[in-house]
N, C-alpha and C positions, 0 to 999 in steps of 0.2 A: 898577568892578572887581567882580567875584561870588566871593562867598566861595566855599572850596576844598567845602564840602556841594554845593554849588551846582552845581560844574562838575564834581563827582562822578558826581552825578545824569546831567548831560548826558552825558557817558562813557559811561554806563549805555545813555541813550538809543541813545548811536550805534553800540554794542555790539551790542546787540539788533537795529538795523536790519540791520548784518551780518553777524550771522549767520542771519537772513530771508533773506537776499538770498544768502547762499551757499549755501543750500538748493537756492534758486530755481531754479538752472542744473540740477539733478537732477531736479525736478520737470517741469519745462522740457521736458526731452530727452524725460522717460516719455510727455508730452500730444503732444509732435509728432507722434508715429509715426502720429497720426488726423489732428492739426488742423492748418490750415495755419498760418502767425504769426499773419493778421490776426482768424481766428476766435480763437487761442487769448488774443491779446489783448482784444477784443471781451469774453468771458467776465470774463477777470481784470478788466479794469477795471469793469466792471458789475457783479462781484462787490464787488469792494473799495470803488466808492462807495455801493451799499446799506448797504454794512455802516457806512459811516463816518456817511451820514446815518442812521444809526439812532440811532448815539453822539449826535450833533447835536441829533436830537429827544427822546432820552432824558434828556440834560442842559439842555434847553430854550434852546441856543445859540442867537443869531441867524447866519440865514444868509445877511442881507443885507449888501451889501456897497456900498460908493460905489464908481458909475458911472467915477469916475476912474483905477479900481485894476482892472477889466477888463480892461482890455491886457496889465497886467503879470501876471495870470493865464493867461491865454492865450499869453502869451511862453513864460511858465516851464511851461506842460501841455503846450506841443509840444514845446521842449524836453528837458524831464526827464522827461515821460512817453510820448510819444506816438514820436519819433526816436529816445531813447533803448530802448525796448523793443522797435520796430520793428527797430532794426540787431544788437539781441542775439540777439532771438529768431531772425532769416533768418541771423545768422552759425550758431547752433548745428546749422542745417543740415546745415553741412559741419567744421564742427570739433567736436570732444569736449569734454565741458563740463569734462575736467578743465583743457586748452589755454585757457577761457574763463575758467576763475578765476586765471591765468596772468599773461593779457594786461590781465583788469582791475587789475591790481595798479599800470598804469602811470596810471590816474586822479589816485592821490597827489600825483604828481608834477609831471603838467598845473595840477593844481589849486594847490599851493605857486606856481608860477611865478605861475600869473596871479592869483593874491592877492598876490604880492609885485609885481607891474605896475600892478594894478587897483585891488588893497583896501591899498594902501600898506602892509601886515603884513611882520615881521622877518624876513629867511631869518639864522639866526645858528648856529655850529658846532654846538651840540646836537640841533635839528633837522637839519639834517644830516646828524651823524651817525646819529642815530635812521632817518633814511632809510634809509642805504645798511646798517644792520643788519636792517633790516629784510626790506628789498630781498635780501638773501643767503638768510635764511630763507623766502620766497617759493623760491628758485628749489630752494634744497635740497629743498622739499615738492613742486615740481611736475614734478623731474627727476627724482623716485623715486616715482609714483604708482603706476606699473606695474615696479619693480624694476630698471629700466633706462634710461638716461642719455632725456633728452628730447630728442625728435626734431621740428626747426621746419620745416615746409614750408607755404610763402606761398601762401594761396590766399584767393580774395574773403572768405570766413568769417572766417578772418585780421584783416583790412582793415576788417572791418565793427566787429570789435569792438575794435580799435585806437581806430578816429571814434568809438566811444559811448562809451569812455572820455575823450576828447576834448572831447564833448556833455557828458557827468555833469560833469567839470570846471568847464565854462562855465555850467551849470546851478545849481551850487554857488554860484558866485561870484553870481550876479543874485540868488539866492536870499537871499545876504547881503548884499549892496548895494543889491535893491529894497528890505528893508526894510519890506514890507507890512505896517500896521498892527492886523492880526487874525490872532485866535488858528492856529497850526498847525495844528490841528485842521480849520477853516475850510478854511485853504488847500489843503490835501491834498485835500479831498471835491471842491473844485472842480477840481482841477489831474485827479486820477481821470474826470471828469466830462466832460471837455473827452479825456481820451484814449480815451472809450467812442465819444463821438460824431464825432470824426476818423478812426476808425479802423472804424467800424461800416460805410461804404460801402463798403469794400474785402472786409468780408465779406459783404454784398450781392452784390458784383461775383463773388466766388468760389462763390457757394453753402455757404457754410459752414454752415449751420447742417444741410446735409445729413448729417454726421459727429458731430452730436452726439448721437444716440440711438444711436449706434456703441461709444458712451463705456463703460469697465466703470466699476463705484463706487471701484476704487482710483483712474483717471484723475480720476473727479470729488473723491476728494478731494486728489489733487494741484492739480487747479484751484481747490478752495475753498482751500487752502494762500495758492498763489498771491494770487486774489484779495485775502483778510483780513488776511492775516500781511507777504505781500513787497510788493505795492501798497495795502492800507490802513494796517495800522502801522506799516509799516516807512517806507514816506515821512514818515507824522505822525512818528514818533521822530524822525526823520532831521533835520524841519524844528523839532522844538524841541530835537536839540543844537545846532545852526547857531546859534539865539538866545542862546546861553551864548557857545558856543566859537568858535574864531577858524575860519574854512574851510579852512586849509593845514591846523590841527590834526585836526578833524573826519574830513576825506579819510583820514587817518594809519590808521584803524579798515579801511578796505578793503585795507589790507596781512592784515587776520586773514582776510578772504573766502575764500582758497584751503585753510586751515585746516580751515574750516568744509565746507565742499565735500568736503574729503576725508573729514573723520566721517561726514557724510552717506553718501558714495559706498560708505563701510564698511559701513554701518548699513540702508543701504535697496537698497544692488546689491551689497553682500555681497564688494567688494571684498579682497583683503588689505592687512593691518595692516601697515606696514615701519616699524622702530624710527627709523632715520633719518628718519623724516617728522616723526615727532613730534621729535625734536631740533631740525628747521628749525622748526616751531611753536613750539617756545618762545621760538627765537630771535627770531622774529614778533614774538612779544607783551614782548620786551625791547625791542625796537627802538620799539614804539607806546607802552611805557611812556617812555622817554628822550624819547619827541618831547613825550610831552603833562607834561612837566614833575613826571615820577616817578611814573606812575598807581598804580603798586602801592604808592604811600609816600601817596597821599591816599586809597587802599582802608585801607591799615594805619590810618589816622587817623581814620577813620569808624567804623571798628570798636573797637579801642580807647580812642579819646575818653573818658573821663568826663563 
């Protein structure tokens, strides 16, 4: 059992991964208009794991690993990096990323089931209900981005990002049931590693790299964004709250995703501000306080402690 400092921290961790990641969909959209997915993932991941072995050799980590635990790297890099960014990034094609922070919202949910199948974990009335409070505040923010009721029309983009929520789920769960005996840290540089190099033929195959001296310095630093922040720390955060926290609970933090998305949307496409969005946001982060067992009464207790 990990004392409540403990699982505080991990909070923390998984806080920060998203709101990386509900950036990401902004940044996302500004690099497509030059690169195709496979180039723009190609960069990001080649970005995020120089940067993470840099951390590695700056700390003087080992990066070797037993021959045994191979596979279950390469499971969880197609997975969780390589399917999963593939299907986000050719959805944002055709859908708006505000639609995109929408649809990920249903990851939570994937993920509570198949922890409650797979990792034997509780589904009990507070979780629950922390869901479906949650879940309301979700849709209040994403029905009023644009001042007017939201409008769903099913198209492949749709469906793609349905399955990678689908993938993140399943992703989640091996991540906490393989159990891999080395540092997060470790894992991430490899898992980034494995999605530069599955992913790099396809930018061969496209000529991608012909559009990258196209690029202005605001796209590159969206791409280093990308790269450092949503695929290198934001996965390492990601895989040492998993170490603490239960997977159903962890998932719970991707309810804040559309949140974050919409500051962004404010902040960097100069969107308007509508009061009700920020209502459903609050409601957001009552609903992920209830689930994870009062988060705002184990902030209150780290803070005031003596």
């Amino acid at each position: 059992m990990f004392p409540f400092r403990t699982k505080l921290t991990a909070s923390l961790y998984a806080l920060l991964s998203i709101s990386f990641w509900g950036v990401s969909f902004v940044s996302a959209k500004a690099v497509l208009g030059k690169l195709d997915p496979y180039s723009l993932l190609v960069l990001r991941f080649g970005i995020g794991a120089l940067f993470l072995l840099m951390i590695l050799l700056l700390n003087r980590s080992r990066l070797r690993i037993s021959i045994g635990y191979i596979p279950h790297l390469v499971v969880l890099g197609i997975l969780g990096v390589f399917i999963h960014q593939v299907l986000q990034a050719t959805s944002l094609l055709t859908i708006k990323a505000s639609s995109a922070g929408w649809l990920i919202s249903f990851s939570p949910i994937f993920t509570v089931l198949l922890s409650v199948l797979f990792l034997h974990e509780k589904m009990d009335v507070k979780k629950a209900l922390g869901m479906l409070v949650a879940i309301t505040g979700v849709f209040i923010v994403t029905t009023t981005r644009s001042g007017h009721s939201f409008e769903f029309a099913m198209n492949i983009g749709f469906i793609l990002m349905i399955l990678s929520t689908l993938n993140w789920a399943v992703y989640s769960i091996l991540l906490k049931k393989l159990q891999i005996p080395y540092p997060a840290l470790v894992v991430t540089f490899y898992m980034s590693l494995i999605g530069f190099v599955l992913t790099l033929p396809f930018m061969i195959r496209n000529k991608g790299w012909e559009a990258i001296p196209l690029l202005t310095q605001t796209e590159w630093a969206h791409l280093l964004f990308l790269g450092i922040f949503v695929s290198g720390i934001g996965y390492w955060y990601w895989g040492k709250a998993l170490e603490v926290l239960d997977a159903s609970r962890v998932s719970i933090f991707i309810y804040l995703e559309p949140l974050v998305t919409l500051i962004a949307a404010i902040i960097l496409l100069h969107e308007k501000f509508i009061l009700i969005s920020a209502v459903g946001g609050i409601i957001i982060m009552i609903g992920v306080a209830i689930v994870n067992g009062g988060l705002a009464r184990l902030v209150a207790s780290a803070i005031f402690k003596k």
